[in-house]
Backbone as numpy.savetxt, mean C-alpha at the origin, in Angstrom:
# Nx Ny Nz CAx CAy CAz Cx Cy Cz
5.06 0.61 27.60 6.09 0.09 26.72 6.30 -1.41 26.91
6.16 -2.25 28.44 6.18 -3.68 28.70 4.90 -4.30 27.58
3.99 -3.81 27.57 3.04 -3.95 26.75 3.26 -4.17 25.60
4.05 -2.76 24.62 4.26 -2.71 23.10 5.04 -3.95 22.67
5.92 -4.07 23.56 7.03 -5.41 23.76 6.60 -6.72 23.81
5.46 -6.69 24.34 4.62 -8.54 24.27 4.18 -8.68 22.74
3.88 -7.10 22.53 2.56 -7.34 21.41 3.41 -7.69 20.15
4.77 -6.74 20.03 5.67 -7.23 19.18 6.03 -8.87 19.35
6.25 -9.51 20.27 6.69 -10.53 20.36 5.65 -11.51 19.64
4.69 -11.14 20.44 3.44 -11.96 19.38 3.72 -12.43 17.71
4.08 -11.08 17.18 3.98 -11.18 16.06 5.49 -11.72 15.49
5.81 -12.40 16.71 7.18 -12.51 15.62 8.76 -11.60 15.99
8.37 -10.55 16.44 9.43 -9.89 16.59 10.09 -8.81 15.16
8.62 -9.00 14.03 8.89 -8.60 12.73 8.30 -7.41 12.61
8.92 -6.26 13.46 8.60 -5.09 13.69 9.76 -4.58 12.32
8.78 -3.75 11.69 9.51 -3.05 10.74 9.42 -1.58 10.71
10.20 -0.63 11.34 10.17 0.71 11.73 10.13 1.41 10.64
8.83 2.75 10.56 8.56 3.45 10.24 6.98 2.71 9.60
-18.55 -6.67 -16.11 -17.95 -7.81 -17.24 -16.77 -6.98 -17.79
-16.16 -5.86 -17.33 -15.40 -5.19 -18.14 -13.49 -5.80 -17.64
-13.09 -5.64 -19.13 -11.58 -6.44 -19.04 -10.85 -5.58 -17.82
-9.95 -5.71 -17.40 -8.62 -4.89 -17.00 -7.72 -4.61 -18.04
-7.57 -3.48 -18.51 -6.88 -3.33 -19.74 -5.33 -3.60 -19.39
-4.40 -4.22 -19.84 -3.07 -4.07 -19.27 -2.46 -2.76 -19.49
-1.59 -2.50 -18.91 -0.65 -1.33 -19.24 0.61 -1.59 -19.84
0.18 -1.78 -21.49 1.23 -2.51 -22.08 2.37 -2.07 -22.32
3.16 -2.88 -22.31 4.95 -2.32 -22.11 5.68 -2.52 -23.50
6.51 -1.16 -24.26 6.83 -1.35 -24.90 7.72 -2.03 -24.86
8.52 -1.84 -23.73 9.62 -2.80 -23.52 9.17 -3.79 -21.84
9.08 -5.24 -22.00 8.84 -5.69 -21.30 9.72 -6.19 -20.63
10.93 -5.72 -20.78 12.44 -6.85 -19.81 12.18 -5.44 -18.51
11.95 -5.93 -16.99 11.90 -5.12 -15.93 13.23 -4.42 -15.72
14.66 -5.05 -16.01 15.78 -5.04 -15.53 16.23 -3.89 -16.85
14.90 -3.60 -17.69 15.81 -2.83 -18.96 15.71 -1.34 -18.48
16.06 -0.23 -19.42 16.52 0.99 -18.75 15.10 1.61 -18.75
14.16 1.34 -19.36 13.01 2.40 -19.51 11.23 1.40 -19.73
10.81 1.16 -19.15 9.59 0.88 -19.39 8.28 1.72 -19.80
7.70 1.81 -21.26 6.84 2.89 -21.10 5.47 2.62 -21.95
4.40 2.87 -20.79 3.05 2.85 -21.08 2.51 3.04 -21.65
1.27 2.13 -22.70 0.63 2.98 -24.05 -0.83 2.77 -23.41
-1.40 2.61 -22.15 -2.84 2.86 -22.16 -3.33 3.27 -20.57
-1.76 3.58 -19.71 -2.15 3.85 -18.49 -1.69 5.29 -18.86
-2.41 6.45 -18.13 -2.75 7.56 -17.85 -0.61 8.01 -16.91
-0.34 9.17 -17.64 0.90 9.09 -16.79 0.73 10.46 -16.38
1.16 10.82 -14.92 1.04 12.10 -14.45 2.58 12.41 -14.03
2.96 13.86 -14.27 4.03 14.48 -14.08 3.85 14.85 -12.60
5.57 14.29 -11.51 4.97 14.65 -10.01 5.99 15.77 -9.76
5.77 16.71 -8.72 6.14 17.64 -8.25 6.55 17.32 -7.00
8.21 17.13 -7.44 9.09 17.12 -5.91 8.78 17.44 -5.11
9.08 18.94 -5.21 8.63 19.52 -4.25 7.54 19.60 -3.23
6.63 19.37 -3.81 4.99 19.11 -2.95 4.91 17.48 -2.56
5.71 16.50 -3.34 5.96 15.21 -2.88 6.59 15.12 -1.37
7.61 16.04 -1.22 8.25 16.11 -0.14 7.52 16.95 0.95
7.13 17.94 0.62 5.96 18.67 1.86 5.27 17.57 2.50
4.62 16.19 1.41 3.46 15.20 2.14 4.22 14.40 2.83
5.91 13.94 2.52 6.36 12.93 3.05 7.01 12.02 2.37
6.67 11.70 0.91 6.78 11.08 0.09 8.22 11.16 -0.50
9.27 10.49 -0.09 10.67 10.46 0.15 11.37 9.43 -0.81
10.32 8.10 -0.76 11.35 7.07 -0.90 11.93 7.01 -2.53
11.75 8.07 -3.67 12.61 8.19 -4.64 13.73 8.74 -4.70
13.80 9.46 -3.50 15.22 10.17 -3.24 16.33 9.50 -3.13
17.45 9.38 -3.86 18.56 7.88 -3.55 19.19 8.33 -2.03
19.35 9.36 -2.10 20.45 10.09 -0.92 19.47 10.85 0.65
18.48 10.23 0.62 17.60 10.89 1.53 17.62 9.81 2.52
17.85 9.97 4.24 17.94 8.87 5.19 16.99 8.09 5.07
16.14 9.28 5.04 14.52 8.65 5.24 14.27 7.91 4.26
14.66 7.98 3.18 14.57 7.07 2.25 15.37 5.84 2.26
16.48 5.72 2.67 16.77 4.70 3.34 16.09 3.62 4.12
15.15 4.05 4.98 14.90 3.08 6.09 13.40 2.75 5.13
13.06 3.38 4.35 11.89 2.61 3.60 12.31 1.52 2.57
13.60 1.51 2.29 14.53 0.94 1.46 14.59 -0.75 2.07
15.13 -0.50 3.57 15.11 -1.39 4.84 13.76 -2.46 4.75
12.74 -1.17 4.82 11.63 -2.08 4.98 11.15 -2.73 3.85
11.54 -2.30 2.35 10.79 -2.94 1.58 11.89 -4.52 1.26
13.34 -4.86 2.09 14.00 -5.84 1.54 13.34 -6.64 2.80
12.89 -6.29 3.77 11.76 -7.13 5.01 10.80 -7.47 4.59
10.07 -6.42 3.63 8.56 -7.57 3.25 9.00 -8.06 1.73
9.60 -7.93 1.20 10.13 -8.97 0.17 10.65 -10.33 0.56
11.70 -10.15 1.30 12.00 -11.24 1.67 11.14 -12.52 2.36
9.74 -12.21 2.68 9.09 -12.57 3.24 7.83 -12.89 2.59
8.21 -11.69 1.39 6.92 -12.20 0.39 7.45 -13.57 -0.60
8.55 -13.42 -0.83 8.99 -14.05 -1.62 8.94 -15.60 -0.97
9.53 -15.54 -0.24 9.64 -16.77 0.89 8.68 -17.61 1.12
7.08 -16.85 0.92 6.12 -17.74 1.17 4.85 -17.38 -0.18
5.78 -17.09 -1.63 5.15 -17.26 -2.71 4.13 -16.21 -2.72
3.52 -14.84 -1.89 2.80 -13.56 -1.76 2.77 -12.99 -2.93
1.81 -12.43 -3.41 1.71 -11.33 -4.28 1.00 -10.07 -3.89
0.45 -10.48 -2.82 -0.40 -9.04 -2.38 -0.55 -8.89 -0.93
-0.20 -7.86 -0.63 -0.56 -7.72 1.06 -1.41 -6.45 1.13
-2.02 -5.87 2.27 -2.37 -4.86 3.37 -1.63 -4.13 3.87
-1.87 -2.78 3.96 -1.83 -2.44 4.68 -2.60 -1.44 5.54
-2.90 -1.79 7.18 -3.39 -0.79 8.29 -3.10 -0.22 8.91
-3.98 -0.02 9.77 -4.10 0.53 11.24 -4.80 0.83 12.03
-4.48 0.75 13.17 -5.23 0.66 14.25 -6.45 2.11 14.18
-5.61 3.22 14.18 -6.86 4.20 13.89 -6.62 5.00 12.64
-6.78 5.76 12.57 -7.16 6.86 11.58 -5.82 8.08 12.11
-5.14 8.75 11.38 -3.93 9.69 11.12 -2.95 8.97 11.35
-2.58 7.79 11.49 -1.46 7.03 12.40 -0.05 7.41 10.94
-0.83 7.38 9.56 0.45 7.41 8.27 0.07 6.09 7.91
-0.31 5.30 7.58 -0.25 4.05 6.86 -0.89 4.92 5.70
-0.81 5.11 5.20 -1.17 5.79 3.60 0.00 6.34 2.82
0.57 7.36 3.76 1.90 8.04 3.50 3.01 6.18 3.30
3.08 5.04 5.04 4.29 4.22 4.62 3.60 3.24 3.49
2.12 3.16 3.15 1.98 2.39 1.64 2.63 3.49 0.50
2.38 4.79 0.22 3.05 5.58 -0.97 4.33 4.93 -0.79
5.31 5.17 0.12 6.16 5.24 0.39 6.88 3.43 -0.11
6.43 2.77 0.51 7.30 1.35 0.16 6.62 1.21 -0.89
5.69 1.53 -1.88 4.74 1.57 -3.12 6.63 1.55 -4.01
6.93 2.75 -3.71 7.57 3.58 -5.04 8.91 2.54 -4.64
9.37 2.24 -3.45 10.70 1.43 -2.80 10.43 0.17 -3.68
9.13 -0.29 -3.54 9.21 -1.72 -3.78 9.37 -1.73 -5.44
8.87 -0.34 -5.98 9.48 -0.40 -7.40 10.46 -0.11 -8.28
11.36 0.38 -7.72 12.66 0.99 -7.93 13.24 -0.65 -7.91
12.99 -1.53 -6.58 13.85 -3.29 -7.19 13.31 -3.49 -8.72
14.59 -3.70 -9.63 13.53 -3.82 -10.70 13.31 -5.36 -10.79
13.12 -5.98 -10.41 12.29 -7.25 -10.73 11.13 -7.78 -10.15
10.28 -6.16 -9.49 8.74 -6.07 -9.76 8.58 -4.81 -10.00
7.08 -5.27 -10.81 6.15 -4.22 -10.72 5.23 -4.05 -9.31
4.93 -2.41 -9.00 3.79 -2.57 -8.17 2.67 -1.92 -8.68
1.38 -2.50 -8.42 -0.31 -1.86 -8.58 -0.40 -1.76 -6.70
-0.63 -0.23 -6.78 -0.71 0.48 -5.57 -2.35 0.98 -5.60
-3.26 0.09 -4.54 -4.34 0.46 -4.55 -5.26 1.12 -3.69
-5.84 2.09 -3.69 -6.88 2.90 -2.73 -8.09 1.78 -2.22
-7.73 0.76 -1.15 -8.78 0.15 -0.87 -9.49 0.76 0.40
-9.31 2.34 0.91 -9.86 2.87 1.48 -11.09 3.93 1.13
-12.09 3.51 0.50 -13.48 3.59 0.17 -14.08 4.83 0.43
-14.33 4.98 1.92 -14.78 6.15 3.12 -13.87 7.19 2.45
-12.62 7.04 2.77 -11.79 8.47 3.12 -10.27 8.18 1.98
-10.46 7.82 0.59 -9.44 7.53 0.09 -7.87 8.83 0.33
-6.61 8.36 0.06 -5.83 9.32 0.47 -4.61 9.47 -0.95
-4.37 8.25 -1.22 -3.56 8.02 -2.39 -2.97 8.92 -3.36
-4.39 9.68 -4.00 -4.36 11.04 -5.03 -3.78 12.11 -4.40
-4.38 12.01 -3.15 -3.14 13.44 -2.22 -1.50 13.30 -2.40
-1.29 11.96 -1.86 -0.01 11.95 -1.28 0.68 12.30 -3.11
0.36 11.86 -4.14 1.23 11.49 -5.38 0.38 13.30 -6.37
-0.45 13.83 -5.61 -0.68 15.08 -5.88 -0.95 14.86 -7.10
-1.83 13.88 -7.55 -2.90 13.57 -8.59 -3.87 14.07 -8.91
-4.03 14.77 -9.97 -5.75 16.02 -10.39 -6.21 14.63 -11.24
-6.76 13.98 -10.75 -7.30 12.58 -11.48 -9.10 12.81 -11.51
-9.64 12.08 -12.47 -11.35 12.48 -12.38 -11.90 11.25 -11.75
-11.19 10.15 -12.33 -12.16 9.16 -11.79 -11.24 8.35 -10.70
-12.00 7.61 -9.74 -11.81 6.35 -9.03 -12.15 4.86 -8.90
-11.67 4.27 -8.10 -12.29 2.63 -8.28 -13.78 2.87 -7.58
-14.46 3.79 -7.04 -15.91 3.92 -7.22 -16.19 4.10 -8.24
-15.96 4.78 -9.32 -16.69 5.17 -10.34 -16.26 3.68 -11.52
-15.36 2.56 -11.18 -15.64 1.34 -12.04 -16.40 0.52 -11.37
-16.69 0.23 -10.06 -17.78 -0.29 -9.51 -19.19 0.73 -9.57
-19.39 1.59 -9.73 -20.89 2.03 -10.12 -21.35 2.60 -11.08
-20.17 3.03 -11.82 -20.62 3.91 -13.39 -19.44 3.27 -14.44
-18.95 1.99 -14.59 -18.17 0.85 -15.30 -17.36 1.72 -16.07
-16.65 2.68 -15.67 -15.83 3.66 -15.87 -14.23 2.45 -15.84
-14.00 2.66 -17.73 -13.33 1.80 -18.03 -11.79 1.68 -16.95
-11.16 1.04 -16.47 -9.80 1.06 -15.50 -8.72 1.65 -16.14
-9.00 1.64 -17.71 -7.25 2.56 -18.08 -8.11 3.68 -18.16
-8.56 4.36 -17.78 -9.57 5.96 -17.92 -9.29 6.20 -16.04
-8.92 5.26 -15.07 -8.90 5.43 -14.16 -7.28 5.41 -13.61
-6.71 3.90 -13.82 -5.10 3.75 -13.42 -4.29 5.27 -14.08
-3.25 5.13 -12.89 -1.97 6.13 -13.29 -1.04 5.54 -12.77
0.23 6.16 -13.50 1.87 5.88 -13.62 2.23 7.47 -13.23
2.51 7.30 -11.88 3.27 8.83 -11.28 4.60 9.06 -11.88
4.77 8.62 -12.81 6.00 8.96 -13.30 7.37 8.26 -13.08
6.73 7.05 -12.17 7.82 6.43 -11.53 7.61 4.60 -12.49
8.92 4.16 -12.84 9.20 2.92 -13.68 8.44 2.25 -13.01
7.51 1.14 -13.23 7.14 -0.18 -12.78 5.93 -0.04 -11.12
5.60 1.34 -11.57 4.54 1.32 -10.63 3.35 2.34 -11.24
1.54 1.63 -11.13 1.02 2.20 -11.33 -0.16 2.15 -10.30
-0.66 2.98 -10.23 -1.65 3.38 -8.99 -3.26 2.94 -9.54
-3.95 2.44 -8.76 -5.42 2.53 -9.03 -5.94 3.35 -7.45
-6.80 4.22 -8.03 -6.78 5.62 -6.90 -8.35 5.58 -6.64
-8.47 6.00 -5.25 -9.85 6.45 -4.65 -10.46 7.95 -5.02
-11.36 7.68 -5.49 -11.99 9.59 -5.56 -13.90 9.29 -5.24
-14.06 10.73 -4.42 -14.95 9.92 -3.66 -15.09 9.38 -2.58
-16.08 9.38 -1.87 -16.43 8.26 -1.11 -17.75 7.73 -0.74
-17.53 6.51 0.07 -18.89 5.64 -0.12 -19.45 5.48 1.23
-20.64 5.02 1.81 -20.96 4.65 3.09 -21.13 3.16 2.87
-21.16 2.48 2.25 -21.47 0.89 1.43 -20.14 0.43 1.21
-19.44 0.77 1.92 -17.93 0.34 1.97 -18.16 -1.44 1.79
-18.02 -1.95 2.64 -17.69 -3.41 3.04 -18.58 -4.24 2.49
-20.02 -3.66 1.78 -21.06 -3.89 0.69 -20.13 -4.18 -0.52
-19.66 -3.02 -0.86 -18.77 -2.79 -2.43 -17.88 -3.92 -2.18
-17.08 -3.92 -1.35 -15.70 -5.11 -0.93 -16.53 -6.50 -1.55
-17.42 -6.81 -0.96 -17.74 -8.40 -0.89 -18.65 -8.21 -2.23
-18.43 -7.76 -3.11 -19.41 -7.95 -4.41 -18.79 -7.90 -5.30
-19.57 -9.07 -6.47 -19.15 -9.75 -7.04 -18.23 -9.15 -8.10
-18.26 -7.73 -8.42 -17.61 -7.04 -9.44 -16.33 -6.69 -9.01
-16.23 -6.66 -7.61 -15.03 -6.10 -6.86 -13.89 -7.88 -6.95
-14.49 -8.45 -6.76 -14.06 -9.87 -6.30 -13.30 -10.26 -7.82
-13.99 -9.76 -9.13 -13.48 -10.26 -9.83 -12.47 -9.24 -10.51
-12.33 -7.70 -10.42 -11.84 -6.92 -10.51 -10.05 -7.59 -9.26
-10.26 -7.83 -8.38 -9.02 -8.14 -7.37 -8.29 -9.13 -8.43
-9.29 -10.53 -8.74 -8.87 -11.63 -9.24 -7.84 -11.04 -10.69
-8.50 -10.28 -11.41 -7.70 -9.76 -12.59 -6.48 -8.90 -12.20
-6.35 -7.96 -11.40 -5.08 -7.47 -10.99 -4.46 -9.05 -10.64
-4.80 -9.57 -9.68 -4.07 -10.47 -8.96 -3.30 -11.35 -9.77
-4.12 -11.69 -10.88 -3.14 -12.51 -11.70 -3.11 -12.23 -13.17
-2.58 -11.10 -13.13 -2.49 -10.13 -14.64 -0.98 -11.00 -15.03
-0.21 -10.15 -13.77 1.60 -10.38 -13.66 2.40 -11.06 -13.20
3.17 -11.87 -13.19 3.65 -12.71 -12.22 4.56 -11.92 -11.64
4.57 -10.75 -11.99 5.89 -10.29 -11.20 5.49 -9.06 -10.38
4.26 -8.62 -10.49 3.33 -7.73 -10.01 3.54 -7.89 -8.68
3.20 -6.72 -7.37 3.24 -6.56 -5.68 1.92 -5.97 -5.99
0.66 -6.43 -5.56 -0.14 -5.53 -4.98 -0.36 -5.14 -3.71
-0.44 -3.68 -2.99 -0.33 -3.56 -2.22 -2.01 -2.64 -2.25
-2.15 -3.05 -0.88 -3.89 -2.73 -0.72 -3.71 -1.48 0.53
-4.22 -0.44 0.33 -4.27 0.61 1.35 -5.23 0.74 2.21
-5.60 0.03 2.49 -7.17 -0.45 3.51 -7.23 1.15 4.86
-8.52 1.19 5.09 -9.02 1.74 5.90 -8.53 1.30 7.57
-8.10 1.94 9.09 -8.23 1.37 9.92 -8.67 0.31 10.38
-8.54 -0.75 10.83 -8.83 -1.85 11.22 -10.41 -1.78 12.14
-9.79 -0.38 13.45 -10.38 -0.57 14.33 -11.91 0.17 13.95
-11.70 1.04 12.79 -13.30 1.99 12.47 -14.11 1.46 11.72
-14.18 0.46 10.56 -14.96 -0.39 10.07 -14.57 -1.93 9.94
-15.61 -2.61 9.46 -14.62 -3.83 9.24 -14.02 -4.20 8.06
-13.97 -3.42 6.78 -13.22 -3.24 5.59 -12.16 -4.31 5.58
-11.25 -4.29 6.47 -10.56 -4.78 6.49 -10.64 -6.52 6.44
-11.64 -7.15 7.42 -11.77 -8.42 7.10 -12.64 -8.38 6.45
-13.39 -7.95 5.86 -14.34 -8.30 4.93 -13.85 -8.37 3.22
-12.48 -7.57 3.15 -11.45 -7.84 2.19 -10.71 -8.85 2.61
-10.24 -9.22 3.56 -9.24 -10.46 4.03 -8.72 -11.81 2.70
-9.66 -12.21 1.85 -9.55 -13.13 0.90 -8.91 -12.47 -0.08
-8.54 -11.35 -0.46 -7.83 -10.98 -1.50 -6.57 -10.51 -1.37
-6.08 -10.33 -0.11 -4.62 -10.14 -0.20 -3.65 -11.56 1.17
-2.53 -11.91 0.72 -1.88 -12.56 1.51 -1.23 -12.17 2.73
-1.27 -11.00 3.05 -0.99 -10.84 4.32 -1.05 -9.12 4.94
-0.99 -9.08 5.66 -1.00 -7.69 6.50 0.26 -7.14 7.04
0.82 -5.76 6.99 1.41 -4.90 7.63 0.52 -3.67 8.74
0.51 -3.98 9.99 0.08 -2.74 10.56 0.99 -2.06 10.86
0.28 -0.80 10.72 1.13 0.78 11.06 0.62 0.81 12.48
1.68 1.67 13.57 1.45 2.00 14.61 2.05 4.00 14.80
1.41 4.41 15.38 2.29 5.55 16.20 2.56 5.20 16.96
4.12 5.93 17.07 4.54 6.21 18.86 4.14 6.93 19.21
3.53 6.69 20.62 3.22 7.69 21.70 1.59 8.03 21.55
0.88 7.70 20.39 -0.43 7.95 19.53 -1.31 6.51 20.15
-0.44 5.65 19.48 -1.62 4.24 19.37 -1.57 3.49 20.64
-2.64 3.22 21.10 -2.32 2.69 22.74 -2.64 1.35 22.59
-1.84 0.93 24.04 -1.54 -0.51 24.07 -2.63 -1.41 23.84
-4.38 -0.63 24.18 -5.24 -1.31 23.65 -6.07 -1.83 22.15
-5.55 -0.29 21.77 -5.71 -0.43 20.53 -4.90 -1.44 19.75
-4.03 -1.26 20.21 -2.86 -2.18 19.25 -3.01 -4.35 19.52
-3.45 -4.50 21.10 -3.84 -5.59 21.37 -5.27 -6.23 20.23
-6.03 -5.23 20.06 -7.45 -5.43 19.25 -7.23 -5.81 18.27
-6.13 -5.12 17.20 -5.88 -4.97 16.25 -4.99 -6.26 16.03
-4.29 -6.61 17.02 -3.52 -8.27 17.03 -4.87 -9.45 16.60
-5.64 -8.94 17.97 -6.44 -10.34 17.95 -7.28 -10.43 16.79
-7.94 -8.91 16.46 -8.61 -9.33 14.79 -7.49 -9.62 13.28
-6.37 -9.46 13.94 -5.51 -10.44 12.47 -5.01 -11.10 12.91
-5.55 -12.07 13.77 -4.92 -13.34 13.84 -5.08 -14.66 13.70
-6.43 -14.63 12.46 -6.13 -15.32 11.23 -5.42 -15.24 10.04
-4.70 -13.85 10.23 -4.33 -13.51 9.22 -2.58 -13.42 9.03
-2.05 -13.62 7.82 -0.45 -13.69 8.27 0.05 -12.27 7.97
0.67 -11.91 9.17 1.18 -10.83 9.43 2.94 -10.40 9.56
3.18 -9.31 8.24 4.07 -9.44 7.87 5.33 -8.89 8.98
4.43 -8.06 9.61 5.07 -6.86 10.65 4.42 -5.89 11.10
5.38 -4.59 11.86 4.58 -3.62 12.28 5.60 -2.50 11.79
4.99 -1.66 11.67 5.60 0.02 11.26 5.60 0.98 12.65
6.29 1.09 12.87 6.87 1.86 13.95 6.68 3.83 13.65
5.52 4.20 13.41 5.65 5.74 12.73 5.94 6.82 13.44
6.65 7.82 12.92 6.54 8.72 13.76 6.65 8.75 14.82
8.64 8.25 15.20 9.32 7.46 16.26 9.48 8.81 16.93
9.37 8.88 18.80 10.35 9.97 18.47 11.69 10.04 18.71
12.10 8.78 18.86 13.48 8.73 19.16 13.95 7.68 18.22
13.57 8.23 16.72 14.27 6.88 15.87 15.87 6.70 15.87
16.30 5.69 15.56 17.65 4.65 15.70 18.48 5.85 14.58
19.38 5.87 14.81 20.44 6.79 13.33 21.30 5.74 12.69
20.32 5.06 11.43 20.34 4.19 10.78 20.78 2.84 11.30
20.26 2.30 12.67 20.88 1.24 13.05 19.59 0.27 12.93
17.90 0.89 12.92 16.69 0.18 12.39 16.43 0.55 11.14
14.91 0.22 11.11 14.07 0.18 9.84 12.85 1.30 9.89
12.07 1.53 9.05 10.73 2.23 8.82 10.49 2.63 9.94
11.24 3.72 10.80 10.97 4.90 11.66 10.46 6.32 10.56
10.01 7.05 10.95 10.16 8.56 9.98 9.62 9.60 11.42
């Protein structure tokens, strides 16, 4: 724990607990702050509470704690995005089950409920996408199938049903991961999300840090990083590695998952 305590300090102390177009997803009504925004070319899927909540997937609930502290975390990386002009961040982790998939769904839907953004919530985990699970999506295609079979993006994006957020989803997977990342179709595919919206959050769901290098080999397309940690899971070495390979990179914070002694509402992004 003297350990977890340096590594936080490192960072700040900003531990946050727990050729084809892009078609837009045009808005009949384009004021964010108005009562209803609704889609004429993104794909909309009906979600099931119930099975939302079996995966974890909380943060639409107004009256749910847990939804609360994702609430917490998304006025931490706003404030921070905003502060230094961001439109897109990361997020990791050190290994593989830690939940950084579940706290991207999760501050995905938080960060869209503020209404004065939209978010594009993306499966940039290639290998082992997770996205379609958590939002319990029967979807056909993925962002493999517009990088290898030009499988148009509104035939791919979805709107879970939730205002001002739409998903571009993984189905599939690839061994040419960090190949696909650095090519030229992908590069210009980022560039068009990136500056579709000015009011747009993209948030990137990247693969572990420590199992491929996905992660920096994407590095140029998003402004900064959130790593996920477990308690009691991610060890002090892992988590040191995972410092020193983003530390070119600006790092927004850390996610504290799967506390087992989280705070009763006195922190942030515990679950």
């Amino acid at each position: 724990m003297d350990f977890l305590e340096k590594a936080l300090d490192k960072v700040g102390r900003d531990e946050v607990t727990v050729k084809d177009e892009l078609p837009k997803p045009e808005l009949i009504n384009t004021k964010l702050n108005t009562s209803e925004i609704v889609y004429t070319t993104t794909q909309k899927i009906t979600l099931n509470n119930e099975m939302l909540r079996d995966r974890r997937v909380v943060a639409m609930q107004k009256h749910d704690p847990i939804a609360d502290y994702f609430r917490m975390l998304r006025t931490k990386v706003l404030k921070q995005m905003r502060a230094n002009k961001w439109n897109s961040f990361a997020i990791t982790a050190p290994t593989r089950g830690v939940g950084k998939s579940m706290v991207a769904t999760n501050l995905a839907i938080s960060i869209a409920m503020e209404v004065n953004q939209t978010v594009l919530l993306v499966d940039f985990d290639l290998r082992i996408p997770r996205l379609k699970w958590y939002f319990d999506a029967d979807v056909k295609y993925g962002i493999l199938d517009y990088l290898n079979s030009d499988v148009p993006l509104n035939q791919i994006l979805f709107n879970p049903g939730i205002e001002r957020l739409v998903v571009l989803p993984g189905v599939g997977d690839t061994r040419d991961s960090s190949e696909l990342i650095s090519s030229p179709k992908m590069k210009q595919l980022v560039e068009d999300i990136k500056n579709r919206y000015s009011s747009r959050i993209i948030i990137f769901d990247m693969p572990p840090i420590l199992a491929i290098d996905d992660v920096l080999a994407a590095s140029e397309y998003y402004d900064a990083v959130l790593l996920v940690i477990e308690d009691g899971v991610s060890k002090a070495s892992e988590i040191t590695k995972s410092l020193q390979m983003l530390s070119n990179t600006n790092l927004l914070g850390t996610v504290l998952n799967k506390s087992q002694n989280p705070p009763d509402h006195q922190g942030y992004g515990y679950y």
